[in-house]
C-alpha angles and dihedrals in degrees: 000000000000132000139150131256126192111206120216133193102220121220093239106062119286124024154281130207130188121195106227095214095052111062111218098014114131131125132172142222147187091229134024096236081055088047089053089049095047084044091061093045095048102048113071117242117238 
């Protein structure tokens, strides 16, 4: 499956990403390879 995921610097040191067609979904991470990982956790898989 394929969604889209806007990627975000936070303010706060690392990032933080939300997914637009799935309401709710955002995760975070210190890194952006942690914040990959934590994407593909958080999205469920179809």
């Amino acid at each position: 499956m394929k969604v889209k995921v806007i990627i975000h610097k936070a303010e706060e040191g690392g990032f933080w990403a939300e997914v637009p067609a799935l309401p709710g979904c955002a995760t975070q991470g210190e890194t952006i390879e942690e914040l990959i990982k934590n994407i593909y956790e958080a999205v469920p898989s179809a």
